[in-house]
Each structure stands twice: as structure tokens, then as C-alpha cells.
N, C-alpha and C positions, 0 to 999 in steps of 0.2 A: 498346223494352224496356230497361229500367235493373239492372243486377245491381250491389251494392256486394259485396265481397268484402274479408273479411280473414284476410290471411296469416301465419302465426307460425310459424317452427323446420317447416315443409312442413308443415301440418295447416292445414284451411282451413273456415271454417265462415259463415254468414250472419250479419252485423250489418249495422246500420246508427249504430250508435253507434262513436265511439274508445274502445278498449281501454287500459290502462296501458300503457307503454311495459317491452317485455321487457329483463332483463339482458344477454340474449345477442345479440339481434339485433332489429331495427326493424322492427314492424308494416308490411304494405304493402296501402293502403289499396286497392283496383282494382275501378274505377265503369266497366262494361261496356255501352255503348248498340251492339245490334245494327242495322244500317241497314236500313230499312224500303223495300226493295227485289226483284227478280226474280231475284238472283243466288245461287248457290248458296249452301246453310246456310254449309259450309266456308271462303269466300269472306268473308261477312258477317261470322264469329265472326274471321277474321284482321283482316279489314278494324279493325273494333272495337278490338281490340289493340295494330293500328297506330297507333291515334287515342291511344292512353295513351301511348304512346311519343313525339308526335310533339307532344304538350301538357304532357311532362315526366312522367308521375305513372308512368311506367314507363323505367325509365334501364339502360341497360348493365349487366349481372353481374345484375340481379333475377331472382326465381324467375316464375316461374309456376304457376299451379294445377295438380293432377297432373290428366291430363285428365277421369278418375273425379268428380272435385270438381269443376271447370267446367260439366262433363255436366250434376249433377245441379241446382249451381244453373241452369242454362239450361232446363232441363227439356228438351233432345234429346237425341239419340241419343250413346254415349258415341263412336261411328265417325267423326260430323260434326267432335269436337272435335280426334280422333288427326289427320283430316286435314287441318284448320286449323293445327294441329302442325307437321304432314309441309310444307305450302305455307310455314311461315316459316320453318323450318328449310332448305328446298330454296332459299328464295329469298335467304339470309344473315341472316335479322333474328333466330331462335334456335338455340340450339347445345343439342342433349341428347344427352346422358351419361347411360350406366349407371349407375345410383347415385346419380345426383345431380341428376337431373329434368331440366326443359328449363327454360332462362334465355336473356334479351335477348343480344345478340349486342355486339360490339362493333362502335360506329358503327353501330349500328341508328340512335338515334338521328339522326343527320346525314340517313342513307337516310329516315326517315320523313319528317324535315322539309322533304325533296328532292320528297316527293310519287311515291318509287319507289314503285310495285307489287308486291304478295307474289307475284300472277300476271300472267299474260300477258292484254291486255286485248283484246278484239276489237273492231271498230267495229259499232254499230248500223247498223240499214236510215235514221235521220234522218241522221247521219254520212256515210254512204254517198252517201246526197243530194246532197252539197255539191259531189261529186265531178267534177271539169271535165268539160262536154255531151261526151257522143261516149264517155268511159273509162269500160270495163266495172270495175265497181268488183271488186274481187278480194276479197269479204266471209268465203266459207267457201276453207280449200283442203283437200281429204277424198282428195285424192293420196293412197294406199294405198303401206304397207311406211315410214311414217315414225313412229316412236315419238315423244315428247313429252323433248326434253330436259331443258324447264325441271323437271320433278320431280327430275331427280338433284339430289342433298342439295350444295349448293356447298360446306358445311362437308368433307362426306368428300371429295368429290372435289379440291378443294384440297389436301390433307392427303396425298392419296395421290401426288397432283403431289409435292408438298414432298418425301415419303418417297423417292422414284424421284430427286427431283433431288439427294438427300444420297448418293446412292448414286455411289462410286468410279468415276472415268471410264477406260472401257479404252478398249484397240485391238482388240480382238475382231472380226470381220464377223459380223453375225447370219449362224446357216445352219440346217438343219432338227435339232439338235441343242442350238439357243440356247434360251435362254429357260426353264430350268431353275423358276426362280420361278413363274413364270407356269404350265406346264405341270403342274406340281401343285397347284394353287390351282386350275385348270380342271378336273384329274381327280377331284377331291372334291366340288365343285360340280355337276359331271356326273352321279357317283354318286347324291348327295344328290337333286336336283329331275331328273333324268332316267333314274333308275337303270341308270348304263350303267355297270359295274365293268371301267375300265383304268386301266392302270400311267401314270405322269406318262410314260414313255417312249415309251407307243403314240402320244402327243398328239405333233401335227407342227402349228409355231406360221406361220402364213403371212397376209401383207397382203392380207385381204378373200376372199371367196366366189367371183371371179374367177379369183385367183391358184389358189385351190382348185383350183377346177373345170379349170385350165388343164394343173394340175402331174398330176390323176388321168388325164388324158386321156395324157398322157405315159407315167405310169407303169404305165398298165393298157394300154397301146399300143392306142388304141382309135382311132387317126387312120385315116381311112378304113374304118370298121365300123358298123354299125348301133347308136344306141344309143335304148333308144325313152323317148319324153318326152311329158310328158301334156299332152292338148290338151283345153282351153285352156291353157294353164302358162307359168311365170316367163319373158316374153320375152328378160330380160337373161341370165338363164342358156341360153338357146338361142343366141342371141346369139355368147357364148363360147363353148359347146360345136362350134355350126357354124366359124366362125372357128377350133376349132384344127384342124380336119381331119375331125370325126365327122359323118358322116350320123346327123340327127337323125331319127326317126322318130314320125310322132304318133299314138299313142293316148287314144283318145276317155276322158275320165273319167267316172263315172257319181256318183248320190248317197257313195258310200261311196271315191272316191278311183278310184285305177289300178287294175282286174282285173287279177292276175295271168294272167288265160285268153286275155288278148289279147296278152302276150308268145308273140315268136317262139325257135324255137330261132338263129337265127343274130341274136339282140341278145345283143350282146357287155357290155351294161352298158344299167339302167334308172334314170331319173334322175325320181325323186319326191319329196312333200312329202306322209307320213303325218298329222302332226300336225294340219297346216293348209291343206287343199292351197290352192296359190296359181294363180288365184286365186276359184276357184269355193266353198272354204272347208271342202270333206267332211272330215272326222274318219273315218281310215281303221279300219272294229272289228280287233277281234283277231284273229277268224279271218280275214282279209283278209290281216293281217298276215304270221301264222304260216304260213298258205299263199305268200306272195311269199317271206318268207323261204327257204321247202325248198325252194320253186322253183328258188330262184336260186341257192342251195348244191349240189343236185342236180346244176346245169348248169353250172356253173361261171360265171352270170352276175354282172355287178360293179352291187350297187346301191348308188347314189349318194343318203345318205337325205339332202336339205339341211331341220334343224329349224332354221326361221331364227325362229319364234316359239313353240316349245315353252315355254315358261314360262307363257304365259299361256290361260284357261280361265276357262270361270262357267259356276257350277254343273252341271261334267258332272267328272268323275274323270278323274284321269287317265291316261293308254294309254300303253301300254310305246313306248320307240324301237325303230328295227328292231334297232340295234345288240344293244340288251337281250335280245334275244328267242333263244332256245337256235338257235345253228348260224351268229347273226348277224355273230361277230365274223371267220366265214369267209369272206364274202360282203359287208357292210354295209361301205359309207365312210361313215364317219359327218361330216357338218360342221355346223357349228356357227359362229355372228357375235357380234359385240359390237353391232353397226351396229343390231340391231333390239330389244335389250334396254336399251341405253345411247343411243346417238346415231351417225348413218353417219359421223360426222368421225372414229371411233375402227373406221379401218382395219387390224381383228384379226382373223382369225377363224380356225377350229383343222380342223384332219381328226386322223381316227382309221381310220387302215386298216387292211384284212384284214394278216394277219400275212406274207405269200406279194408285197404291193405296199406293201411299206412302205421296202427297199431301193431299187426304184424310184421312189419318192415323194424318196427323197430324193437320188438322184442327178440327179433333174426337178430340185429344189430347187435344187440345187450347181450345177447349170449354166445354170441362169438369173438367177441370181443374185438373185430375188426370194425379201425378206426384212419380217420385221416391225422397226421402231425399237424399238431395246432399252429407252428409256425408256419408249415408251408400255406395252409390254410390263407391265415392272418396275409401272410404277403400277396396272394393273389388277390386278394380284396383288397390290397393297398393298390396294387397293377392294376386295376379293374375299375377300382375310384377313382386315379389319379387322370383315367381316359388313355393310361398306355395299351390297354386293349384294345381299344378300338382306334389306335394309330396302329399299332402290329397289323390287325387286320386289314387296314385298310395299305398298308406296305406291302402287307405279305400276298395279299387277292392281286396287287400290281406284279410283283414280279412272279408268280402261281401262273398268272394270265399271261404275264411274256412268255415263260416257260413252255407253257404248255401251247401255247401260240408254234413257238420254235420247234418243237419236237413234233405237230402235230401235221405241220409243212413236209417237213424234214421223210413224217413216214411215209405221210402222202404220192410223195417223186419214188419213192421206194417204190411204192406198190401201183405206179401208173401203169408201170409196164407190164403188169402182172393180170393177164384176163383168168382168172379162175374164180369161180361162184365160193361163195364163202369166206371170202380175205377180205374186210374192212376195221373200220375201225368204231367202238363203241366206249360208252360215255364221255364225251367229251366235255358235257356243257358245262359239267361240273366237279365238285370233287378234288381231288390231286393225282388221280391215274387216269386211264384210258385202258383198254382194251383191245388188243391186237388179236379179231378174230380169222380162224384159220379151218379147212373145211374138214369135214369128221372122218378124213382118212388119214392125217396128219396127226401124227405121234409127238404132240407138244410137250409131252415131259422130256422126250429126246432132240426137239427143238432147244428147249430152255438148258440141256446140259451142253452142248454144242455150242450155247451161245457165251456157257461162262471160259470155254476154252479160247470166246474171243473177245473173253475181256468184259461180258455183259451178265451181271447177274441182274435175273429178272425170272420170277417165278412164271409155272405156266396155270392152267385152269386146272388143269388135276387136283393142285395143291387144294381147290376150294370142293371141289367133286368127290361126291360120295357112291357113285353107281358108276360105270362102266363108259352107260353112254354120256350124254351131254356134250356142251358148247366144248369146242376146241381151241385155245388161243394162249397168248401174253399179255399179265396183267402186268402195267408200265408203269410203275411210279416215277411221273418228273418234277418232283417238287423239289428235290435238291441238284439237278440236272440246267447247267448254265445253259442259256441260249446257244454259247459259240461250241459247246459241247454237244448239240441235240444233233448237226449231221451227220456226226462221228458214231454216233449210239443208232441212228435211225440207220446206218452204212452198212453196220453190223448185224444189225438186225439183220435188213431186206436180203443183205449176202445169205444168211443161214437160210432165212426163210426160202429164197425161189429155191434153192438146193434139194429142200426138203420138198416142194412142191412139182419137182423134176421136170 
């Protein structure tokens, strides 16, 4: 497909003829061949772009079509072009500005002629081939609880580096009081996409969901106490929790998350994941909610809510945090990461506690001297004020949703042909994995070694299971997982799986 396009003072229309030369600024001609391939629309329409750039007819500081105008000469959808957009922009090749549209980046040029990438390329199964007798080729990896870096925009995040690094060098020691910048840029954010209403003061800024969980365990003096944790559920968070002293206790989760009716009176604190649970994927309703919440205000129990992927969702609305919820801010610790909205290298992440465990939260703090770097700090609050958070999000919930779109087709045809009770598939609404459940005579950790000898690593539900029996399946991370790659991984799959299903 060939488009000419010409460009005048941002107004853009079809010729194929040369126009006069403007007084004010230079016609720019831009001859667009989509590549006649399986790769996604978004993919092509950059790919394309890059080809203008990398044969000159597209230079440094030039505009671009506003996407509207691309759209309609391409005749797709105008979503394919934003995100074609968002791919050069994330990748350095364009920089847009409010007002003033998006343009080539500088040294794009050099980077096209280099043959860099707008994305990240995966190898083919003919690729895979090649790969030395004996080595299981590592084609898909669907490792659940890892976001997709390469979408963060390099432009912003750069920019917000720079900002944090122009910033005055003290002597200060971070302590649960630092981070002043940061702490209000989170509580307005909070407000905004989680509607949870606190003060920048309530936020206590600590290195990663660990530290969290270590300092709550302190400050709610729960070492040695009951605290119940949903099974299946977040291994690494049990992990810590046992490690600082607490007896963990597992409660079975059902389609809708944690019953509150399987709480005891002597759980001194309940550690769950409403949003998403992890990692079976229920979306906890409301009255689920509202009921845990009075529960646990009633009893004076400490619920530990960790939304480690609440931002993200398709096509379902979205459900208050526990925090939000009337009675919550007596009862809920709320925590909160960077690690699954941004990238796990950006060791942040925030608590909000009851108002009654916030002086011991921070004397946990003080005396262990775990702390966040004030620079990394300082730059996410530049990222977060400048509004490139919530362009990531709303980039990364775009292609999260294709993703997960593609791969979820993909298992679908797998499993048509499969009559057996027990094989579907669970949370999909939300989140960044799914769940590939499988019936409880299937030997899923022997599923999931079988599947890396073809090339698929992807944990099974043992890893989250602490008893014997329980759910049977594949927890699926496809957030770094291309569209044109999701039949290839779902191929793999459904081969191991009816094999194993005999």
C-alpha cells in the first residue's frame, strides 16, 4: 500500500502532484508503503515511517501527520495510528508536545540507518530452529507480574531523570517523612485513578512491597500472630510475611476473591489482592468488599490491601479500593508499587495506614534504616507531574488490551476442541496474566516443565500453592507477549496441554 501525503503549516490532505512552494515553511512530501506482513497494524504503520526516515525523505525536527489525518488516508482505525505514535515516541524516534504535534526526534535519523527497532522483536519458530541440538529455545517467556518497559516513553522518562538530577545535592538520610515531592504527586494520582482521598502526609515512601510488608508486620506487631493469606496467593509476599515472625494462615479463595466468612476472630491482619487477586485473577464485587471492610473495622483486624495492578482493566468498570470504601481508612493499609505499572528496576513503592499504625510504621522505618533513593524518588514525581504517567497508562492499558485480546483468542481455538470439565480460563478482565485452569488430575508442574522444553516458560499454580490439593493450572503473563506472537505461544501451549489431558 502506497499513500503520498502532503504537508503544509499542520493541515494535511492527498495529492499526488507538487504543490508551490509555501512562504512560510516547506511542503513535506511522505510516500508511506505499509509492509505486507503478519505483524501488527501499529507495527507496520511505524515500521513504514521508519523507512522515510532511514532513506532521508523524513529528517529530524519534521512534523508528522496529526494521527486523525494518517488514519484517514490509511483508511484504519484512528487507535492503530495513536499507537504507532506511542511505539516511536517510547522508542526515541518522536517527541510530541502539546501544541505542537509529534515530530522526528533527534538522531532518529542515525538510529533508523542503524536498523534499531521501534519494538522489541521476538524470534520466529524458523529462527528458533537454528538453535544449538539439545537448547530448549526460550521463544515465549509469559512469567506473570512483569509489565512491558519498553512502552515507557524514553522521551519522558529521560527528562524526568534530567529534572531529579538538576536537583540540589543534600545530606539528608531518606526516612519515612522524605520525599515530600513524591508523596504528593502519589496522593493525587491515588485520588484521581483509585479514588482513595489522603493527605501527601498519610503516604509513607519505602523501597519495594517487601520493605512494606516487613515494616507493617512491625508496626501492627503481628510477629508471632495469625495473619490469614489467600490460597492460592502471592508466594513472595508469604515469603516475607513468614520470614518476619507471622504465622501465615491460608484461606481458600473462591470465584469472587477472599470471603470474608472464612476469617477468624484471632487473625490479627488479612493480606489480600481485591483488584486482581494474585494469582487466580477474581475481581473482588462490592459487597464482598464492604463486607470485609466492617468486618475488619468491627474487629479491629489489619487488612493489608496490596493493589499491585489496579490501574489496569478491559472492559469491566472499575471497583473502589478497600482504602476508599467508608470505615477503610481505619482498618486498610493500603500499598501500592511502581515495579508493575513502570518496570520492577524502580524499587518504590508507598503504604497508607490506618491512622492508630502510622507512628509505628514509622518508627519500623527509623530503625531499620530502610529507605527509598531520593533521586529515584524525586524523578517519579517529575514523571507523574509532567502527566507522562498517565499517558504510559493510558498506552500501556492499549496495548495490555491488544495483548491480552490476542493471546486470549489464540487459547480459546486451543481449547475448542477440548471437552473436558475443568480447562478454561480465569481472570481475564483484568490484571496482566490470566489463568489457564486445568482439572485436578493433571500434574501442572509437569505440564509447565514440558512446556519450557518447547520453548514456553510459564509457571504453573503449584508455585502459588501451599497444600497439596488446590486449583490446577497456568499462570500466563502476556504483557510482554506481541500479538503476532500470542498463536505461537497459545500452539504450544494447547499441544502440551491435550497430551497431558490424554
Amino acid at each position: 500500500m502506497w499513500i503520498i501525503l502532503q504537508i503544509h503549516n499542520h493541515h494535511y490532505r492527498q495529492t499526488s502532484i507538487v504543490g508551490t512552494m509555501p512562504r512560510i515553511s516547506p511542503e513535506l512530501h511522505l510516500t508511506l508503503r505499509l509492509p505486507d506482513t503478519d505483524a501488527p497494524l501499529r507495527h507496520r504503520i511505524a515500521e513504514s515511517i521508519l523507512d522515510e526516515i532511514r532513506v532521508g525523505r523524513l529528517r529530524p525536527g519534521d512534523p508528522l501527520p496529526s494521527t486523525r489525518a494518517l488514519a484517514e488516508h490509511l483508511t484504519v482505525a484512528r487507535a492503530s495510528v495513536v499507537d504507532a505514535y506511542d511505539e516511536l515516541c517510547s522508542s526515541g524516534y518522536a517527541n510530541a508536545r502539546a501544541g505542537s504535534g509529534t515530530r522526528i526526534a533527534p538522531g532518529a535519523d542515525v538510529a533508523a540507518r542503524a536498523h534499531v527497532a521501534s519494538h522489541t522483536i521476538t524470534r520466529t519458530s524458523d529462527q528458533a530452529s537454528s538453535a544449538a541440538p539439545g537448547t530448549p529455545a526460550a521463544l515465549w517467556d509469559l512469567t506473570p507480574g512483569h509489565p512491558d518497559p519498553a512502552l515507557i516513553s524514553t522521551v519522558d522518562w529521560r527528562r524526568a531523570w534530567r529534572s531529579a538530577a538538576a536537583a540540589a545535592v543534600t545530606s539528608d538520610v531518606p526516612g519515612p517523612d522524605a520525599h515530600p515531592e513524591l508523596r504528593r504527586s502519589l496522593a493525587e494520582h491515588l485520588r484521581r485513578t483509585r479514588g482513595i482521598a489522603a493527605s501527601p502526609d498519610e503516604l509513607v515512601i519505602v523501597p519495594g512491597v517487601a520493605a512494606a510488608l516487613r515494616t507493617l508486620v512491625t508496626a501492627a506487631g503481628l510477629g508471632g500472630r495469625d495473619v490469614a493469606f489467600e490460597e492460592p496467593g502471592y508466594s513472595r509476599a508469604r515469603i516475607v510475611l513468614d520470614g518476619s515472625g507471622v504465622r501465615t494462615r491460608s484461606v481458600s479463595v473462591d470465584d469472587d476473591g477472599l470471603d470474608p466468612a472464612l476469617l477468624r476472630a484471632t487473625d490479627a491482619a488479612a493480606y489480600c489482592t481485591p483488584a486482581h487477586q494474585y494469582p487466580m485473577g477474581a475481581r473482588m464485587p462490592v459487597g464482598r468488599r464492604a463486607r470485609l471492610v466492617a468486618d475488619a473495622a468491627a474487629s479491629g483486624t489489619v487488612l493489608i490491601e496490596d493493589d499491585y495492578d489496579g490501574e489496569f482493566r478491559y472492559d469491566v468498570s472499575a471497583l473502589p479500593a478497600l482504602r476508599s470504601i467508608d470505615r477503610g481508612s481505619e482498618c486498610v493499609a493500603y500499598v501500592g508499587t511502581a515495579s508493575k505499572i513502570l518496570t520492577p528496576s524502580i524499587r518504590v513503592a508507598w503504604v497508607i495506614a490506618p491512622p492508630a499504625l502510622r507512628p509505628g510504621l514509622v518508627r519500623a522505618l527509623d530503625a531499620s534504616g530502610e529507605a527509598c533513593c531520593a533521586t529515584t524518588a524525586l524523578a517519579l514525581a517529575h514523571f507523574i507531574d509532567s502527566g507522562a504517567l498517565s499517558r504510559h497508562l493510558a498506552r500501556a492499558s492499549r496495548t495490555y488490551s491488544a495483548r491480552r485480546a490476542a493471546f486470549v483468542t489464540a487459547l480459546q481455538q486451543q481449547l475448542s476442541a477440548v471437552d473436558t470439565d475443568g480447562v478454561g480460563l480465569a481472570g481475564i478482565e483484568a490484571g496482566l496474566h490470566v489463568v489457564l485452569t486445568l482439572p485436578g488430575s493433571v500434574d501442572d508442574v509437569a505440564v509447565s516443565a514440558e512446556l519450557q522444553d518447547h520453548g514456553v516458560t510459564v509457571p504453573s499454580l503449584a508455585d502459588y500453592r501451599t497444600t497439596p490439593g488446590g486449583p490446577r493450572g497456568l499462570v500466563c503473563g502476556y504483557a510482554r507477549l506481541p500479538e503476532s506472537q500470542a498463536r505461537g505461544a497459545a500452539e504450544a501451549i494447547g499441544k502440551v496441554v491435550r497430551q497431558h489431558l490424554g
